[in-house]
N, C-alpha and C positions, 0 to 999 in steps of 0.2 A: 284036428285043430289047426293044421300050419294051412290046410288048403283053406278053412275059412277065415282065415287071417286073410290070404294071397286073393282069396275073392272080393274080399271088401275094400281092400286097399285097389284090386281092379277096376271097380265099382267107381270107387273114390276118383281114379284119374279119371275117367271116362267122362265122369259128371263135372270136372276140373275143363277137361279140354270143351265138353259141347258147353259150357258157358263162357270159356275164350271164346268158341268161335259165334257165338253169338254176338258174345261184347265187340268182335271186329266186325261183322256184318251190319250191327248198328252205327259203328265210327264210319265205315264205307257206307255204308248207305245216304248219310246226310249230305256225301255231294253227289252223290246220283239220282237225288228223287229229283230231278229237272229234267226238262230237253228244250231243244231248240225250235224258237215258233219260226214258223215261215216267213211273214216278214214283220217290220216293227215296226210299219204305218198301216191303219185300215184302207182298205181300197180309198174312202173319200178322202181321208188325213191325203195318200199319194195324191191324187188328182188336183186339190187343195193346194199342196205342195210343188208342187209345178209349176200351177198359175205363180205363186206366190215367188219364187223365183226369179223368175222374169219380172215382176213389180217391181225388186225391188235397187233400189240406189248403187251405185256400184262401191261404194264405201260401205255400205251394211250387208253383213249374214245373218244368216238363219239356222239355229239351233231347234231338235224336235223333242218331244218328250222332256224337258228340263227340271228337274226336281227341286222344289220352292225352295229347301233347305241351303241350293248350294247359290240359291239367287239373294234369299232374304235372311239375316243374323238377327236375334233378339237384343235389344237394345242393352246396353252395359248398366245405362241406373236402374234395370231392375233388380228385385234381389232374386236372389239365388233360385227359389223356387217358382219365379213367376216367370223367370227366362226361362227354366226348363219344361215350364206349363207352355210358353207361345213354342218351343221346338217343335213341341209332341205335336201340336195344332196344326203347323205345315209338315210335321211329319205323312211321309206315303203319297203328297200332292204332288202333281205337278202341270206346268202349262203349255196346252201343247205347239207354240213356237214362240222362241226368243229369238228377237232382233237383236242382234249386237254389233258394235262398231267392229269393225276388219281390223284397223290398225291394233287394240288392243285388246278386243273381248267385250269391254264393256257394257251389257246390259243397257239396250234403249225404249224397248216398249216387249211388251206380249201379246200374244194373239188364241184366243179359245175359238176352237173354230165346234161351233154347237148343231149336233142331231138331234133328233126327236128324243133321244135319252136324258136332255137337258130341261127337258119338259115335266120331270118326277119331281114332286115336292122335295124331297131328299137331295138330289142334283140342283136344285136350284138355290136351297142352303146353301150347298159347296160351293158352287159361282159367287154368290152372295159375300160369302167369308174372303173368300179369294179376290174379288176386286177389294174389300177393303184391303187386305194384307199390301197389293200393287199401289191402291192409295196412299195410305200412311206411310210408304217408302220412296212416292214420289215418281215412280215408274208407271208408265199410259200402258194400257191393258184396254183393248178391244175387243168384240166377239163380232166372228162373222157366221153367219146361217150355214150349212152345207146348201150345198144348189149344185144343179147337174149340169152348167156353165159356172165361169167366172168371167163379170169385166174389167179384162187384166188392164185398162186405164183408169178404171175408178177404184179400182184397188190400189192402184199407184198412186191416185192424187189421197185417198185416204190414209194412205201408209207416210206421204210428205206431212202431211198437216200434223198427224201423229208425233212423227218424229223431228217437226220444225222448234219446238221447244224443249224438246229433248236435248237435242243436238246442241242447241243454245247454252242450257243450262250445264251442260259437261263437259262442256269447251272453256278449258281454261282462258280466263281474260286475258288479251294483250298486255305484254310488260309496257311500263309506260315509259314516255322517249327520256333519255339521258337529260339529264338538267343546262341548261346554257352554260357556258362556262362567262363566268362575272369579270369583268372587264376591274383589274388591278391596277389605280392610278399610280403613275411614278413615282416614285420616292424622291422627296427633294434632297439633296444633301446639301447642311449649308456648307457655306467658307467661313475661314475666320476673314475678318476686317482689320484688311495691312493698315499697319501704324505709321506714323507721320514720319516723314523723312528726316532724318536727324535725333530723335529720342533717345532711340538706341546709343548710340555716338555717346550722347547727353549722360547718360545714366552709367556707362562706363566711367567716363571723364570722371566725375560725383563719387563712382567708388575709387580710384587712383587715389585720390585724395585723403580718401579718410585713412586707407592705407598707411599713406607716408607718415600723418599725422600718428598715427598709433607706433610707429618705430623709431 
């Protein structure tokens, strides 16, 4: 009787521990199912990216891969459920390069640069969705072809015309100049108007009088 106690209770750890250590090879396992991709432009995104470099203004960068979430917010009047419906919509998008000002970061235009993968009914909804989304927030969003050249001056004059109203509209206005300062006429102050010579005397004299009279 005690050894078939001492077996079950054997039993019992055994089957205790291989579900610990299953249950840890599952908590370890969820950051090991990745690895690292070789690199995190396609060959044409690089090639693209180069030219594009050189295009552009010495006041603007170029950000790659950029995730619409961290470019575009859901607007505050909607309610609660319809913000969380436009997240999910630019949830997992993103475009692949953002112009931004140097000085600040600032978000100025986008750029999709499109392959023959852009040509699927299905990908050309996504485009579709995504230039509205750059719409409605006001931000220029262009698409350029892959090509086995670029001309890195007509990418430039394309990339000014882009960002010339951009530029514009995100630049804060000039403070306007200090007001004149208003010209304050002098203050007159008058005088009194001296009194005739001898009054004084006169009015004296006038009270002596009534003085005496009264004593």
């Amino acid at each position: 009787m005690p050894k078939i106690i001492l077996l079950v209770v054997l039993v019992f750890v055994i089957v205790a521990a291989l579900a610990a250590l299953k249950l840890i090879a599952r908590a370890g396992g969820k950051g090991n199912a990745y690895y690292l991709r070789k690199m995190l432009f396609t060959a044409a995104e690089q090639a693209f990216l180069r030219v594009l470099e050189t295009a552009l203004p010495s006041d603007v960068r170029v950000f790659g891969k950029v995730r619409l979430g961290d470019v575009f917010g859901a607007k505050k009047e909607l309610n609660a459920s319809d913000r969380q419906g436009a997240r999910n919509r630019i949830d997992r998008k993103h475009v692949d390069f953002l112009l931004v000002r140097t000085g600040d970061l600032a978000p100025l235009a986008g750029i999709e640069l499109d392959d023959r993968s852009h040509e699927a009914e299905e990908r050309q909804q996504r485009d579709a969705f995504v230039d509205q989304v750059f719409a409605s927030a006001g931000l220029p969003l262009f698409h350029v072809r892959v090509q086995r050249a670029y001309d890195v001056d007509e990418l430039r004059a394309r990339i000014g015309a882009t960002l010339a109203p951009a530029t514009v509209r995100r630049t804060p206005p000039p403070e306007p100049p200090p007001l004149a300062a208003t010209a304050v006429p002098p203050r007159i102050v008058g005088f009194a108007r001296p009194q005739a010579a001898g009054v004084d005397d006169t009015a004296r004299e006038v009270a002596r009088q009534i003085q005496r009279r009264r004593e």
